[in-house]
Backbone as JSON, one array per atom type, in Angstrom:
{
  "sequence": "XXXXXXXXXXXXXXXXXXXXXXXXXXXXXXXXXXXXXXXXXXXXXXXXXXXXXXXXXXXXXXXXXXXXXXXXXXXXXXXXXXXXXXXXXXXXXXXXXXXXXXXXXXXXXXXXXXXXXXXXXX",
  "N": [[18.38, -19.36, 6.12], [20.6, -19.61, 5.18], [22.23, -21.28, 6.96], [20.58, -23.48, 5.9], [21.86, -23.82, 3.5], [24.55, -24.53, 3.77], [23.94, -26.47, 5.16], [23.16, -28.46, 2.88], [25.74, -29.04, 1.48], [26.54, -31.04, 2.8], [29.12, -31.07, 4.17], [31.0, -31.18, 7.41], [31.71, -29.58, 9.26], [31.76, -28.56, 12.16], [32.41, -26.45, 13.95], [31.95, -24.33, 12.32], [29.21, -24.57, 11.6], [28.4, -24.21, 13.89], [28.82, -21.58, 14.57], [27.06, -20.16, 12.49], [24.85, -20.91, 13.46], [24.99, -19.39, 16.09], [25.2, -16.52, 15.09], [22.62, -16.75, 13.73], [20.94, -16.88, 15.91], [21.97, -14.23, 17.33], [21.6, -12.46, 15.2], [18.18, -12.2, 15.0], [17.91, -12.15, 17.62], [18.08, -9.37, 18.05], [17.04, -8.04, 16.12], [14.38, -8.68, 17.37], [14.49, -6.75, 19.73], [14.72, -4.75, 18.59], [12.49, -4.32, 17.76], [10.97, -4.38, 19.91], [11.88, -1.71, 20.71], [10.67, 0.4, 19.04], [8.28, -0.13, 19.4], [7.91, 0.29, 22.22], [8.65, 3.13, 21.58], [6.67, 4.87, 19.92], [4.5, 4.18, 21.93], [5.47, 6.11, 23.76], [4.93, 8.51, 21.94], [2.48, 8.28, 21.89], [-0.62, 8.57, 20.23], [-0.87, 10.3, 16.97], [-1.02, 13.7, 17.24], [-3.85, 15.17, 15.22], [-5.02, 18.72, 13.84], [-8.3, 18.57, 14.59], [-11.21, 18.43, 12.2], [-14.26, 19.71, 11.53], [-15.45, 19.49, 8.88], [-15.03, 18.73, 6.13], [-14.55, 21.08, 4.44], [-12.9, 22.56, 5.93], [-10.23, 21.99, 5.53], [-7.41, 22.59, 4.02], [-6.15, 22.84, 0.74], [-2.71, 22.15, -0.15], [-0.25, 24.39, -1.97], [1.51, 22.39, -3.39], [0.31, 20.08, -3.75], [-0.5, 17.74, -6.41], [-2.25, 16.09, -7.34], [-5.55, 15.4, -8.84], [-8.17, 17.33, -8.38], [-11.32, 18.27, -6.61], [-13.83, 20.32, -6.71], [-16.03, 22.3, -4.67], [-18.79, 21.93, -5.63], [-18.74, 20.46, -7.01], [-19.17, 17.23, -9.93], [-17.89, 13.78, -9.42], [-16.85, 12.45, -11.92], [-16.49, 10.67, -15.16], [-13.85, 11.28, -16.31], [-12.76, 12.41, -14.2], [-12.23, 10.14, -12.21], [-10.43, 9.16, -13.95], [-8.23, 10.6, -13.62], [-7.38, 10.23, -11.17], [-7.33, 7.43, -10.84], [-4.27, 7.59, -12.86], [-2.87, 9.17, -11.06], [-2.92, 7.84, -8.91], [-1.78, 5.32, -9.69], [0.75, 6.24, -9.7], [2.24, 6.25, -7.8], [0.57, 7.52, -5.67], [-1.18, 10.02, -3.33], [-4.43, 10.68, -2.74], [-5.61, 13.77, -2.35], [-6.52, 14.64, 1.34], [-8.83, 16.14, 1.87], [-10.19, 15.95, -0.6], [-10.93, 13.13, -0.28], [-12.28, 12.87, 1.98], [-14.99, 14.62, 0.85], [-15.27, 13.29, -0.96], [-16.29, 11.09, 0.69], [-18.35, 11.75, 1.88], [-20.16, 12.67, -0.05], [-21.24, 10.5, -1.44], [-22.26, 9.19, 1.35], [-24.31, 10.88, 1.31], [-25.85, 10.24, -1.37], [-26.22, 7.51, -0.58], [-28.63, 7.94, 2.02], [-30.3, 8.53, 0.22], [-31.96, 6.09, 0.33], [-33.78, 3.47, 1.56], [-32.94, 1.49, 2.44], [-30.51, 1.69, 3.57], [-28.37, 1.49, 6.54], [-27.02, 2.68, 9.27], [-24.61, 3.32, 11.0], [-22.03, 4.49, 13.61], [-19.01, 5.32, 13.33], [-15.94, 5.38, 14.97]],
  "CA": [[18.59, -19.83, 4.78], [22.37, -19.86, 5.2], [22.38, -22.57, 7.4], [20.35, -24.67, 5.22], [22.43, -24.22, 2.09], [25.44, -25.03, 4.69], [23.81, -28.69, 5.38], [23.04, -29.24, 1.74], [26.92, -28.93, 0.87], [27.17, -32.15, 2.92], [30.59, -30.5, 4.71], [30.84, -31.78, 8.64], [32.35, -28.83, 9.8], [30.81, -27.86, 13.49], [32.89, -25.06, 13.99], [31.25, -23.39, 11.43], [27.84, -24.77, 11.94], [27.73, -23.59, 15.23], [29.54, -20.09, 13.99], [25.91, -19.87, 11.91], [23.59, -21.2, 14.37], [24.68, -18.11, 16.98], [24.86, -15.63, 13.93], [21.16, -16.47, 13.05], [20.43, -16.2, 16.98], [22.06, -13.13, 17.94], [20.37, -11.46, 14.74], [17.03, -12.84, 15.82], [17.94, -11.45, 19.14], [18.81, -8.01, 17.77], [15.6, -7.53, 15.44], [13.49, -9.04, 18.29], [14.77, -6.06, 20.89], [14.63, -3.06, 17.74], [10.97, -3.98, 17.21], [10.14, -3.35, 21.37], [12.27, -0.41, 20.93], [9.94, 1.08, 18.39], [7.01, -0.33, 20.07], [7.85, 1.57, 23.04], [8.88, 4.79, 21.23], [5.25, 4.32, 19.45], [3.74, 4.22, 23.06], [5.75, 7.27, 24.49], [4.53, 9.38, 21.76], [1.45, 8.73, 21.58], [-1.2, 8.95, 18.65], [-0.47, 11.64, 16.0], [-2.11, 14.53, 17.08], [-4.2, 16.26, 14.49], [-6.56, 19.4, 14.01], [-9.84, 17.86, 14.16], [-11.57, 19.24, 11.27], [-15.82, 19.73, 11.32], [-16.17, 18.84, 7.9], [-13.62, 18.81, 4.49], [-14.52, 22.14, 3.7], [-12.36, 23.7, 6.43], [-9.29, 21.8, 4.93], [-6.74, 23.8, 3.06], [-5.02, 21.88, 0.33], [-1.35, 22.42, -0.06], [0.23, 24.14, -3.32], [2.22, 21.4, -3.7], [-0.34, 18.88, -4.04], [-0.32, 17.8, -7.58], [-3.13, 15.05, -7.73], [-6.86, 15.32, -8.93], [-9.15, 18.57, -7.49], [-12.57, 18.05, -7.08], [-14.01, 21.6, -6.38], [-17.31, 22.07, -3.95], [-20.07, 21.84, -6.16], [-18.6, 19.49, -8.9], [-19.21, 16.22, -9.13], [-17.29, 12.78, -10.14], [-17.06, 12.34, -13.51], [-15.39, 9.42, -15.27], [-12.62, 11.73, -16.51], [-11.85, 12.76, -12.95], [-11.3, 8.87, -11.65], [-9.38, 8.58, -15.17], [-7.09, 11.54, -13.06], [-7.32, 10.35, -10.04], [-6.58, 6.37, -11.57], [-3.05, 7.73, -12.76], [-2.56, 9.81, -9.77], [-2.62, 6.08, -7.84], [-0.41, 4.69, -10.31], [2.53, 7.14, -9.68], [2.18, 5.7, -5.83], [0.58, 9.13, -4.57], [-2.66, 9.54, -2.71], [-6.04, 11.73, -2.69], [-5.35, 14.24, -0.69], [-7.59, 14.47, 2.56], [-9.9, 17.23, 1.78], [-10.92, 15.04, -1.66], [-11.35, 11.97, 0.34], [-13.6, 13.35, 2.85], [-15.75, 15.05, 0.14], [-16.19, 12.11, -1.57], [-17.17, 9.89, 1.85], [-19.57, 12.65, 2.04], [-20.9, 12.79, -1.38], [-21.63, 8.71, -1.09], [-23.12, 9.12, 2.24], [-25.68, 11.75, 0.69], [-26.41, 9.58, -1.99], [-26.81, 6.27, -0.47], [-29.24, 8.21, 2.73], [-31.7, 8.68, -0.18], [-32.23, 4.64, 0.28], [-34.21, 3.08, 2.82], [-32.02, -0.13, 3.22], [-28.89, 1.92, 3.97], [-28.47, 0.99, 8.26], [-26.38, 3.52, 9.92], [-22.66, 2.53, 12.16], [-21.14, 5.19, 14.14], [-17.69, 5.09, 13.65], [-15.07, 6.56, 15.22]],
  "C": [[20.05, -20.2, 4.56], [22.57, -21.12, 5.28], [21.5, -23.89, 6.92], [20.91, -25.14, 4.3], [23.97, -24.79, 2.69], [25.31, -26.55, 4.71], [23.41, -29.05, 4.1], [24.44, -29.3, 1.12], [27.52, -30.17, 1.62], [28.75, -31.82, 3.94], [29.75, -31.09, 6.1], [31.35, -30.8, 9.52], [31.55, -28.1, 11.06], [31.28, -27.08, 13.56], [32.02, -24.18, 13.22], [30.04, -23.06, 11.62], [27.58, -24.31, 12.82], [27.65, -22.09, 15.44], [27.84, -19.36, 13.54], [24.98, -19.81, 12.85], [23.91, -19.86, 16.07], [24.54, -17.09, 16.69], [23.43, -15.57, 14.13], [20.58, -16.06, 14.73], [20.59, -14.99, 17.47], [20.65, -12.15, 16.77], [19.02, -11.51, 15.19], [16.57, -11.93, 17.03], [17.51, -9.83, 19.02], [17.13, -7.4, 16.86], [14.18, -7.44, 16.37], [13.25, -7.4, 19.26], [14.85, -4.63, 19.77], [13.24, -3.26, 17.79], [10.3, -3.7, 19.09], [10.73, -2.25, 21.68], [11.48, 0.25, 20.28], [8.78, 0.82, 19.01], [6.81, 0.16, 21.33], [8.22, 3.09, 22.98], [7.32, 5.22, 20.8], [4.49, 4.71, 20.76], [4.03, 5.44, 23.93], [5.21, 8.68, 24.0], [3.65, 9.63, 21.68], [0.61, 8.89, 20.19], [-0.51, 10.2, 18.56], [-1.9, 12.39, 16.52], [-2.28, 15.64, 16.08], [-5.44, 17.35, 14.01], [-7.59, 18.57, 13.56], [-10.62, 18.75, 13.23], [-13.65, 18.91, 11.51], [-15.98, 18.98, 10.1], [-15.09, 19.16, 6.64], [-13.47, 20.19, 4.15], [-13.4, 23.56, 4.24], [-10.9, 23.07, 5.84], [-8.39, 22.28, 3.94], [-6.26, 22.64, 1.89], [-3.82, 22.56, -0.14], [-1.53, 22.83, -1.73], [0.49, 23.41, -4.02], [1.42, 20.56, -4.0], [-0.57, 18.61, -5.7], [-1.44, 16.77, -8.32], [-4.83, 15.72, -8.24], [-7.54, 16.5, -8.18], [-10.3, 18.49, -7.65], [-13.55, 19.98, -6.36], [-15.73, 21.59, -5.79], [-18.62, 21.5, -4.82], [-19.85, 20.82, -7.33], [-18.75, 18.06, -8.3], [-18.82, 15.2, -9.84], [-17.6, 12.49, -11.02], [-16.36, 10.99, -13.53], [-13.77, 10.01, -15.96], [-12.18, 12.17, -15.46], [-11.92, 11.37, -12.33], [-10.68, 8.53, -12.97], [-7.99, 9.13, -14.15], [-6.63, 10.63, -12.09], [-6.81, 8.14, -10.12], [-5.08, 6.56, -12.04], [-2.43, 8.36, -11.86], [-1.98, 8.61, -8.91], [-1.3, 5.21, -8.25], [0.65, 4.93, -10.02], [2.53, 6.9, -8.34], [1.56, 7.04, -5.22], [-0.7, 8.83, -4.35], [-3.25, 10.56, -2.77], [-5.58, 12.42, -1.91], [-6.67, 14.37, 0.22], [-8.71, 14.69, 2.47], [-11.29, 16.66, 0.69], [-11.56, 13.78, -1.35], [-12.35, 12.08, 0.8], [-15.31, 14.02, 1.82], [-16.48, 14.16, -0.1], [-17.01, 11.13, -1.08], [-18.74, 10.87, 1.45], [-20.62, 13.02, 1.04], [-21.42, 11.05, -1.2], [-22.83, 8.74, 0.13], [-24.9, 9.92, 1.95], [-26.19, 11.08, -0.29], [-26.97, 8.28, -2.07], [-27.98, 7.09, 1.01], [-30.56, 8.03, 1.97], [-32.38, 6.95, -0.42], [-32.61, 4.02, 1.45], [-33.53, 1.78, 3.3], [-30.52, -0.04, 3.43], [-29.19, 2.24, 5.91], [-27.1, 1.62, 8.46], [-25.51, 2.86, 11.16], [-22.29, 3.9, 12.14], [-19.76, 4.36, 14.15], [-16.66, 5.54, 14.07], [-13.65, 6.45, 14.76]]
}
């Protein structure tokens, strides 16, 4: 972008121009060679390994968590996605345990339907 607002000023100055045009390459260069440095740090460590859980219920949730609780036996209301709607807003997320519940509450309620077609996913 530099070097375009450079040639719209009409100036003839190569020194300069050329000053820009190895600027924009080295950076180039330099962003090019950080992103296969992360892409081989990425590859050394390996996925995130984490306890595999059976089913939501063995999931602890943190004190700290401050979003929406849906508790075993309860079940989505429209005042808990009102919660769980400003929860999103403030950039924060479901925590895990709520997520999983809820796949799992869906899955039990669309099974009772004969035109729901089953995908393993891993």
């Amino acid at each position: 972008m530099l070097i375009e607002a450079f040639e719209l000023t009409g100036k003839k100055d190569e020194f300069i121009y050329n000053k820009l045009i190895n600027c924009k390459n080295e950076s180039e260069e330099y962003i090019k060679n950080k992103r296969l440095e992360m892409l081989h740090d990425d590859r050394e460590r390996g996925p995130k390994k984490e306890k595999p859980y059976k089913n939501w219920r063995e999931i602890e949730v943190e004190k700290e968590y401050s979003g929406p609780r849906l508790e075993e036996k309860e079940e989505v209301t429209a005042e808990w996605v009102v919660k769980l709607m400003e929860h999103f807003k403030e950039q924060k997320a479901l925590h895990k345990r709520y997520t999983l519940q809820i796949i799992e509450k869906c899955k039990d309620y669309l099974t009772t339907y004969e035109s729901l077609v089953s995908y393993k996913i891993d």
